[in-house]
N, C-alpha and C positions, 0 to 999 in steps of 0.2 A: 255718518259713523266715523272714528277716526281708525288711526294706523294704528292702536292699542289690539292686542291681540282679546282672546275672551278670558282669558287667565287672566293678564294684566289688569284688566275693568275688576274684575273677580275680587284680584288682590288690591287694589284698590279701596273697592267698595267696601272691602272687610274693616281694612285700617279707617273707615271714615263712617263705622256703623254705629250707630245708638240702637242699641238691641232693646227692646220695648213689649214692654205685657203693661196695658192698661186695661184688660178686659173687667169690668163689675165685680164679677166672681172668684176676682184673684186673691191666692193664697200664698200663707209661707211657704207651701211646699211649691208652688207654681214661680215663686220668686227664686226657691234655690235652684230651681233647673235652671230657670233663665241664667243664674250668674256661673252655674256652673257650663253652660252651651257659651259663655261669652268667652272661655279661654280656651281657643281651637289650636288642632295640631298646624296650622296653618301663620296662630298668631293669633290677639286677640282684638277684641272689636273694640272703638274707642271711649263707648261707654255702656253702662245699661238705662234706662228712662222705666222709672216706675213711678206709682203712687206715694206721694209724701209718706203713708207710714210705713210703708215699707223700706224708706230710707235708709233704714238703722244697721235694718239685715243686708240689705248687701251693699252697703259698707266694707262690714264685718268680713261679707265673703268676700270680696274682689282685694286684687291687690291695689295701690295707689295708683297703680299707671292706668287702672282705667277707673274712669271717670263714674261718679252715681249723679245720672240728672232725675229730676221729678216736677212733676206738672204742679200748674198752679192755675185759679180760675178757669180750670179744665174740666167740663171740654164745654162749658156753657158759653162762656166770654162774658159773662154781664159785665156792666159797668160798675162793678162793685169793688172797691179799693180795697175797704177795710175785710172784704173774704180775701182778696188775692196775698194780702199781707198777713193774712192766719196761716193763709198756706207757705207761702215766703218765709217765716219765722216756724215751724215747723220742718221744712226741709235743710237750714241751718243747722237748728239745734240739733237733728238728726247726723249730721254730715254729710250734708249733700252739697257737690261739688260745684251743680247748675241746678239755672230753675227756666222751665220751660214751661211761658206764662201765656194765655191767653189775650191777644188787643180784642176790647170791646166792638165788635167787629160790627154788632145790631148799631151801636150808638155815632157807631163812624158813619153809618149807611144814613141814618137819621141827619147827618152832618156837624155832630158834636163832637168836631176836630181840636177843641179845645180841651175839652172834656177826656177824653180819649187820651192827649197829650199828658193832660195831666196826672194820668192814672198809670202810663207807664212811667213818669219823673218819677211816682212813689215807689213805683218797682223795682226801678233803678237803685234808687236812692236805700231800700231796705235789702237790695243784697250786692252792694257795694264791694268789689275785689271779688263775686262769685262769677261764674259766665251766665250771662243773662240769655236766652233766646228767646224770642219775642214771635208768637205762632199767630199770624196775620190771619187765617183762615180765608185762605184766597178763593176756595170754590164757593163760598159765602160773597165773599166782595162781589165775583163775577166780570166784572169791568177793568178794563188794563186802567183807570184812569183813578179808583179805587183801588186795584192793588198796589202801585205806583206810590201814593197816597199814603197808604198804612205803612211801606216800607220806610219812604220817608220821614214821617213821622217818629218809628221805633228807630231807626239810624241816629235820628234827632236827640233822643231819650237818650241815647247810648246804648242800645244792646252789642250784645255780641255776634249774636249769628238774627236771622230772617229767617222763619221757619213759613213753610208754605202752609199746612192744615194740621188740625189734631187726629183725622183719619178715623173721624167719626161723621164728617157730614157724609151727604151723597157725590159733592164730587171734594178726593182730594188733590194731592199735587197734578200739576199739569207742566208739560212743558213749558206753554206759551205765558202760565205763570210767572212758572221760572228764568224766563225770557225776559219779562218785565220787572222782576223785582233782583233781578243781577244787574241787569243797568242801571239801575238806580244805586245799587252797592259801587258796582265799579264807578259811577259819577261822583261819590261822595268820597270819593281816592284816601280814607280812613283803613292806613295798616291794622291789618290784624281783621277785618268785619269781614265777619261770613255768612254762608247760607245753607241752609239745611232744607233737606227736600225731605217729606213725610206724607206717609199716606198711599195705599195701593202701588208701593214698588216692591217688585215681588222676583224679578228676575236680573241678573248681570245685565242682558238686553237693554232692561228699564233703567236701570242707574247708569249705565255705559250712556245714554242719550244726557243724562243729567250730567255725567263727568263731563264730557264735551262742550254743553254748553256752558258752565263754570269755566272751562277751560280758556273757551273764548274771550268770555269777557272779563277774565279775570286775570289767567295766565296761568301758565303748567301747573309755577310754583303756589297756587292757590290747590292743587289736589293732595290734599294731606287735611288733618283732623282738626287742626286747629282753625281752617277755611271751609271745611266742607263736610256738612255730615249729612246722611240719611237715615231717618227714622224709621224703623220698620222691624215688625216681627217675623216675618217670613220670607225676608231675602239671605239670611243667613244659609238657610237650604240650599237653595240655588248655587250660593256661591261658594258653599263647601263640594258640594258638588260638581262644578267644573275646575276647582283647584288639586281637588281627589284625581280629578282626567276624566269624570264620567261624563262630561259635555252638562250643558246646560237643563232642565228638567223641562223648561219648556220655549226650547231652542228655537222652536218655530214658529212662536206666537208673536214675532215683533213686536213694537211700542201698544 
């Protein structure tokens, strides 16, 4: 743990949040809460991640300083170009400020690393000047030597940020993940590349462990929004909650 108080992580974690409802059943009205809960008394989170069509609306709602991301080849990963690029051109035309894409993660595992490469140059390449995050699906990969691998690869492409899972499989982010795939950001010493941890972070505790290690391998000045986000729908709670002074909601559950 570091010398960061629980406030501090809190406050932290708030300015580097991608607030996120990707549930099946979501609606406009489940979309305006989400953008209305992203501008806290606290300050607001750095961006919202929803589903391409709901790009439009919260647009509309948020102000420009926070960001509209939305998934794309989410949350299956096929090897499918010409769907990721429906979804791609869709979230554009909507105004959406990032796209947070799916790597083919079955076809990596198959060893179609060419294949694979290729599909994220087109991704690249069709939202060119937007921030691209590239969702490796690490609990899928399994293997430090595979997730290593996928990072490298999306580095290669160009993305912007390393996103850990879509927080739909059964396992998502993980420490030792995120272990492996910030080394490989910090080796490839490209200003500006960051990493986003998603998936079952649900308390200050949990993300205080993720700031830390970003921290290390990266440096202080990597903990701000433009290096470092978390995806997650239910860490907001947590952390308005020990910013409010009520302590953490489940302070005693460690990592």
């Amino acid at each position: 743990m570091s010398s960061r108080s629980l406030k501090e992580s809190a406050a932290l974690a708030l300015q580097c949040l991608d607030l996120t409802s990707l549930g099946e059943a979501d609606t406009a009205a489940d979309i305006a809460a989400l953008c209305a809960r992203a501008q806290t008394a606290h300050g607001a989170v750095a961006a919202v991640c929803v589903w391409p069509r709901f790009v439009a609306q919260a647009r509309a709602a948020l102000p420009l300083a926070i960001k509209v991301a939305a998934v794309a080849n989410f949350p299956a990963g096929d090897l499918n170009l010409p769907l990721a690029l429906a979804d791609v051109q869709a979230i554009l035309a909507a105004g959406g400020d990032e796209v947070d894409v799916v790597l083919p993660y079955r076809a990596l595992r198959a060893g179609q690393e060419q294949a694979v490469s290729d599909f994220l140059a087109g991704v690249r390449a069709a939202c060119a000047g937007k921030t691209l995050k590239v969702i490796i699906e690490s609990g899928e990969l399994a293997t430090p030597e595979l997730i290593r691998l996928a990072t490298r690869l999306s580095i290669a492409a160009g993305a912007d940020f390393i996103k850990t899972s879509t927080g739909k499989s059964p396992v998502s982010a993980t420490p030792e993940a995120a272990e492996a795939m910030l080394d490989e950001i910090a080796k490839a010493a490209r200003p500006g590349l960051g990493f986003k941890a998603s998936g079952g972070i649900r308390t200050v505790l949990e993300a205080e462990r993720y700031l830390a290690l970003a921290e290390r391998a990266l440096g202080a000045a990597a903990l701000q929004s433009a290096r470092l986000r978390f995806g997650a729908s239910g860490l907001l709670n947590d952390v308005l909650a020990v910013l409010d002074g009520q302590g953490s909601a489940s302070a005693g559950s460690g990592y």
